[in-house]
C-alpha positions as CSV (number, residue, x, y, z in Angstrom):
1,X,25.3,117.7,27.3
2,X,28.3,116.0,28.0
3,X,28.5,115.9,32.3
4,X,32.1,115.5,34.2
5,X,32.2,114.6,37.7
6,X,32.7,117.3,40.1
7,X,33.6,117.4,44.2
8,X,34.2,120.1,46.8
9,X,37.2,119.9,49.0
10,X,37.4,121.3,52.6
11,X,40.4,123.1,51.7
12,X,38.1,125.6,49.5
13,X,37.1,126.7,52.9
14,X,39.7,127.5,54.7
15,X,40.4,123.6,56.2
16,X,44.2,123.0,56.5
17,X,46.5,121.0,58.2
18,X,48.9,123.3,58.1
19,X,49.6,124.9,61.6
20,X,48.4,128.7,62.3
21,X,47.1,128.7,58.3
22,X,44.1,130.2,59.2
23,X,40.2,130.1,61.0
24,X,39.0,126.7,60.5
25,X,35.3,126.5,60.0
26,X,33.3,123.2,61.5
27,X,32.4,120.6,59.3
28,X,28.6,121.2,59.4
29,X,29.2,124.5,57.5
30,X,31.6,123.3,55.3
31,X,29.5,120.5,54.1
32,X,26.4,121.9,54.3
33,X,27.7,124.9,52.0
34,X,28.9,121.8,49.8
35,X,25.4,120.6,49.6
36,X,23.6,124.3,49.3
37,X,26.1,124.7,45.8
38,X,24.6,120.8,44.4
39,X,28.0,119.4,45.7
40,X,27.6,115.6,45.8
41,X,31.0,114.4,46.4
42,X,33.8,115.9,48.8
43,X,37.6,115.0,49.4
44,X,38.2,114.0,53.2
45,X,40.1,117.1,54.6
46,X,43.1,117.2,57.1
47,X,43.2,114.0,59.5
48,X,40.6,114.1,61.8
49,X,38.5,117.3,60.2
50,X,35.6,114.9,59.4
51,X,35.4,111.8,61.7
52,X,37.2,108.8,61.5
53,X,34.8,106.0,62.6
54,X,33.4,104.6,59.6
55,X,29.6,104.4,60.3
56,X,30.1,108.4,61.7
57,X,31.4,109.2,58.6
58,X,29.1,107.7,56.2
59,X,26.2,109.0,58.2
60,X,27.5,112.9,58.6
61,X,28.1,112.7,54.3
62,X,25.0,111.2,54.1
63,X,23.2,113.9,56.0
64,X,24.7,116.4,53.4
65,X,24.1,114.2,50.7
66,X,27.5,114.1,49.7
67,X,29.7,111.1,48.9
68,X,33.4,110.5,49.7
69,X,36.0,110.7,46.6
70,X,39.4,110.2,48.2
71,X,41.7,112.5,50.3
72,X,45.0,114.3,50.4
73,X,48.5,112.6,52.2
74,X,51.2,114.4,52.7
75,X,53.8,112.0,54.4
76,X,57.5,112.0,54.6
77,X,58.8,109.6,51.3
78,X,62.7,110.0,51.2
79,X,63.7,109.5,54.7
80,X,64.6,105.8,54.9
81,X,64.6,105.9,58.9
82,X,60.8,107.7,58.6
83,X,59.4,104.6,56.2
84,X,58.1,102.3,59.2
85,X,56.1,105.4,60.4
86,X,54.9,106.8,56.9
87,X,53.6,103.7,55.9
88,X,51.7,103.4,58.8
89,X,49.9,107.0,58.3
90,X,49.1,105.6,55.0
91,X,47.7,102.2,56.6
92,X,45.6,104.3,58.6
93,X,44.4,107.5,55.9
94,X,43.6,104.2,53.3
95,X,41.4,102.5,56.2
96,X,39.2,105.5,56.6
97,X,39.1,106.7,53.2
98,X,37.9,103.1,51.8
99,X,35.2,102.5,54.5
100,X,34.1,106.2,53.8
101,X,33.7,104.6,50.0
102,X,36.3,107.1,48.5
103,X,38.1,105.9,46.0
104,X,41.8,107.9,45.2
105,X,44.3,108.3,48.5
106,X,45.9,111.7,46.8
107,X,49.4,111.6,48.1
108,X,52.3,113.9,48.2
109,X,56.0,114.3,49.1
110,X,56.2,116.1,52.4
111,X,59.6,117.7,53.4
112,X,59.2,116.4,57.2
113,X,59.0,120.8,57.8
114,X,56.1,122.5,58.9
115,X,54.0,124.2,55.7
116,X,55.5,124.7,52.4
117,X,57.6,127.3,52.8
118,X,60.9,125.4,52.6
119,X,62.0,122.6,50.4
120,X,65.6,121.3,51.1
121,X,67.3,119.4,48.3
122,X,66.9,115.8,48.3
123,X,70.3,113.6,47.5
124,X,69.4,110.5,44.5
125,X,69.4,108.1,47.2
126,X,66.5,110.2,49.4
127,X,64.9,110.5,45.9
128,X,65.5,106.5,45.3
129,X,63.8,106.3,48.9
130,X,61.4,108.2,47.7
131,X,60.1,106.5,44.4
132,X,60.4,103.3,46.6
133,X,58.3,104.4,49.5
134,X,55.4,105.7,46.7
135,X,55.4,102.0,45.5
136,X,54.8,100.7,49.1
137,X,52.0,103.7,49.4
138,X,50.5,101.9,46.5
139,X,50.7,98.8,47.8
140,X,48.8,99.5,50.8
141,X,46.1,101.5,49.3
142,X,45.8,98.8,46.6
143,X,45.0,96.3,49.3
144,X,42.0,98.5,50.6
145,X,40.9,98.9,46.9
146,X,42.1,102.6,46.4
147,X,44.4,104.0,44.1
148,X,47.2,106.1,44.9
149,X,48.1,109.3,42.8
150,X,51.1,111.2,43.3
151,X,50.7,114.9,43.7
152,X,52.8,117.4,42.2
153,X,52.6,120.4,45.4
154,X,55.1,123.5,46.0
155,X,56.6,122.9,49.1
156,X,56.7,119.3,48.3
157,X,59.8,117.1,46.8
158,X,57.9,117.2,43.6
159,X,56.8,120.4,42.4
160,X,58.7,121.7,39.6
161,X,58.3,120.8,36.1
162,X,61.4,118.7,35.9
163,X,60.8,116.7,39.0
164,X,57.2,116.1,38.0
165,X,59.0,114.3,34.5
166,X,61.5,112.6,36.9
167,X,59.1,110.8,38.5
168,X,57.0,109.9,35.9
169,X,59.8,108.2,34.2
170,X,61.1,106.3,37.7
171,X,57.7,105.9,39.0
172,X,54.5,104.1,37.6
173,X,51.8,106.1,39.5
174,X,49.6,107.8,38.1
175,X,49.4,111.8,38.8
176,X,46.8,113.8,40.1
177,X,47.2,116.8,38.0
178,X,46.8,120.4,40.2
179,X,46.6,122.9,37.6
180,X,47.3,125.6,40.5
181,X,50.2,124.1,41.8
182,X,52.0,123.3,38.8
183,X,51.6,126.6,37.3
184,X,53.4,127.8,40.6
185,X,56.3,125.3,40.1
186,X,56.8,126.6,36.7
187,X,55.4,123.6,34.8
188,X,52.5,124.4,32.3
189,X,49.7,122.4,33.3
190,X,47.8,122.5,29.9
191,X,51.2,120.9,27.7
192,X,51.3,118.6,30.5
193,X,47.6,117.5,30.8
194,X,48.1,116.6,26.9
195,X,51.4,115.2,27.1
196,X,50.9,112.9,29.9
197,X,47.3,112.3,29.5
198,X,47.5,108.6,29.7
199,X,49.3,109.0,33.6
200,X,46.4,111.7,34.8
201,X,44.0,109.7,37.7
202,X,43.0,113.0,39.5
203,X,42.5,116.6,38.6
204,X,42.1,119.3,41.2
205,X,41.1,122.2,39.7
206,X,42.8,125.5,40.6
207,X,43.1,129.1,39.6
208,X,45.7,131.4,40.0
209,X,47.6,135.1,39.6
210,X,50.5,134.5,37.5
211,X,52.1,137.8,39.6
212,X,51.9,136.6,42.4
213,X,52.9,132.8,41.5
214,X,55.5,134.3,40.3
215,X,56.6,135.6,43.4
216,X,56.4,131.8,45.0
217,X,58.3,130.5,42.7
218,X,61.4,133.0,43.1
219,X,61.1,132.5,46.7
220,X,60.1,136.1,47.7
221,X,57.2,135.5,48.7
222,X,56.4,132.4,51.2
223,X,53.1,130.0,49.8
224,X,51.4,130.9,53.1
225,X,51.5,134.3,52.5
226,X,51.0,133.9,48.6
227,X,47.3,132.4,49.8
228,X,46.3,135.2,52.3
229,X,47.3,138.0,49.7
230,X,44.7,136.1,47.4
231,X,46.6,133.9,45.1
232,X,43.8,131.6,44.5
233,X,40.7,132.8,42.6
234,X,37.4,130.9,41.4
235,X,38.2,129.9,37.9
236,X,38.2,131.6,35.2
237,X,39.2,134.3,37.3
238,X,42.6,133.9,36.8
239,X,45.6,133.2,34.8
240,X,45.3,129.0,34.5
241,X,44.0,127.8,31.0
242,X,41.3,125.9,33.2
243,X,39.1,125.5,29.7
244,X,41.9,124.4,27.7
245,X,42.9,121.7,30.1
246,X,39.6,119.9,30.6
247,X,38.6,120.0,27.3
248,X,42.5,118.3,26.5
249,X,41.6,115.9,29.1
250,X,38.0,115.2,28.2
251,X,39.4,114.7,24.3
252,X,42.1,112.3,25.9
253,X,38.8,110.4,27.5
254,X,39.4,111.1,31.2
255,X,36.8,110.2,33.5
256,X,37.3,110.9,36.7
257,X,36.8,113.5,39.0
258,X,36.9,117.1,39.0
259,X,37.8,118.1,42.6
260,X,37.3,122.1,43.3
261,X,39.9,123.0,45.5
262,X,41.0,126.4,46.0
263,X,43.6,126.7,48.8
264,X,41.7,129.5,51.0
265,X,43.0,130.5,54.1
266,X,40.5,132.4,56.4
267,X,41.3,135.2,59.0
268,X,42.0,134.5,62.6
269,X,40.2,137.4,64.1
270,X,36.3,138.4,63.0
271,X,34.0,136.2,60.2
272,X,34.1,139.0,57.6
273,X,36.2,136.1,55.6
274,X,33.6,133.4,55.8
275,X,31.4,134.0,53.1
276,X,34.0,133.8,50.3
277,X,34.8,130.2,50.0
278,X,30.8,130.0,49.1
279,X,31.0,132.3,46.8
280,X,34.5,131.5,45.2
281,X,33.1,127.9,44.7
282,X,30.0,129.8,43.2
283,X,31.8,131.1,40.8
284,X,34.3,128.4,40.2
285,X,31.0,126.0,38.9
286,X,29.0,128.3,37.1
287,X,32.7,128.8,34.9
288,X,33.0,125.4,34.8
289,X,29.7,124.7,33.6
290,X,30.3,126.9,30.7
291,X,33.2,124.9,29.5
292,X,31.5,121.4,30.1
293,X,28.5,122.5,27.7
294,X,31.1,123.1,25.1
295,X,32.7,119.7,25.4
């Protein structure tokens, strides 16, 4: 049986960097969960979730018996006056993701607003500023032996289909393709996953309701929202041709990772929530284990 390479993301569970998303759970749960499902690898989390100091971190994802695969950026790229600062958060996220061992630093194209509710327009100079600050971002990474994927996020300066193929043309980092996300921005991941195999580093693998993408996307519903009203389900569950895509990519001879990641955001008052990120991830590998054996 053909096997793929598959990792857990705190994000599954609730973990967010967004301010007032939701009840964060400690790490111990998280990872230990991770471990409980046969999780071996994880993506980092928000900044400071899992701890910094290298030896600490090996040690607490070596407790779990998990490894680290890389971690998610979102730093400000088109504000020329903000570049001194952004590449320093990415000096700093590629430090701790490369003595963790990961591999990817998973970057996106913050707005410099709080969440992802609002996305002002960027001008083509912001967007020149932009392309040129990714390149630095590589640069950096490169120099602690990581590579840098872009990530294609709603709420981000790349999110829609035709900003996705905008950058692609003026940039020449690879993408880590978010089969949720882009299905909200209106692209469809599955023509994209074959069209621009060759430019694919990353997948996180997402599941959505069309109706209520649909509702992000014409801006009547904020993303925040969109998540608590249950946006997100396991795969398989929803309206993403998850099957479809990994067998494109798998044809295309991708090999490398699989990260689980369903944006889950977990009530502030009571635990009733805090079983369902175990199970959604149950769910999401038991569908994904039917369409591996068919590769």
């Amino acid at each position: 049986m053909t096997s793929v390479k598959i990792a857990g993301a705190p994000i599954s569970w609730g973990v967010c960097e967004v301010p007032g998303w939701g009840r964060v759970l400690p790490p111990e749960t998280v990872l230990s969960q991770m471990s409980e499902l046969g999780l071996t690898a994880t993506e980092l989390g928000p900044p400071a979730y899992l701890p910094e100091d290298p030896e600490v971190l090996k040690g607490t994802l070596f407790a779990h018996d998990l490894t680290l695969v890389g971690g998610f950026l979102a730093v400000v790229l088109h504000d020329s006056t903000r570049t001194e600062e952004t590449l320093s958060e990415a000096e700093h996220s590629a430090k701790v993701l490369a003595a963790g061992g990961a591999e990817v630093l998973v970057l996106a194209a913050a707005t410099g607003l709080d969440g992802y509710d609002e996305r002002p327009q960027l001008t083509d100079e912001q967007w020149a500023t932009l392309i040129s600050t990714c390149a630095a971002i590589r640069d950096v990474a490169s120099r602690h032996g990581l590579k840098t994927v872009l990530h294609p996020h709603v709420g981000t300066h790349v999110e829609r289909g035709e900003e996705v193929e905008r950058f692609l043309a003026d940039s020449d980092l690879p993408l880590c393709l978010d089969t949720g996300h882009l299905l909200i921005g209106g692209a469809d991941p599955v023509e994209l996953a074959q069209r621009h195999a060759d430019r694919i580093s990353h997948v996180h693998l997402k599941d959505v309701r069309a109706e209520i993408a649909d509702e992000v996307r014409s801006g009547r519903l904020g993303y925040a929202e969109a998540v608590a009203r249950g946006m997100y389900v396991p795969l398989g569950d929803g309206d993403v041709a998850v099957g479809a895509i990994v067998r494109s990519l798998h044809e295309a001879g991708y090999a490398g990772w699989y990260v689980l990641e369903q944006d889950t955001a977990l009530p502030e008052d009571g635990t009733e929530g805090d079983s369902k990120p175990l199970r959604d991830t149950a769910r999401s590998i038991a569908y994904l284990d039917t369409v591996v054996r068919d590769l």
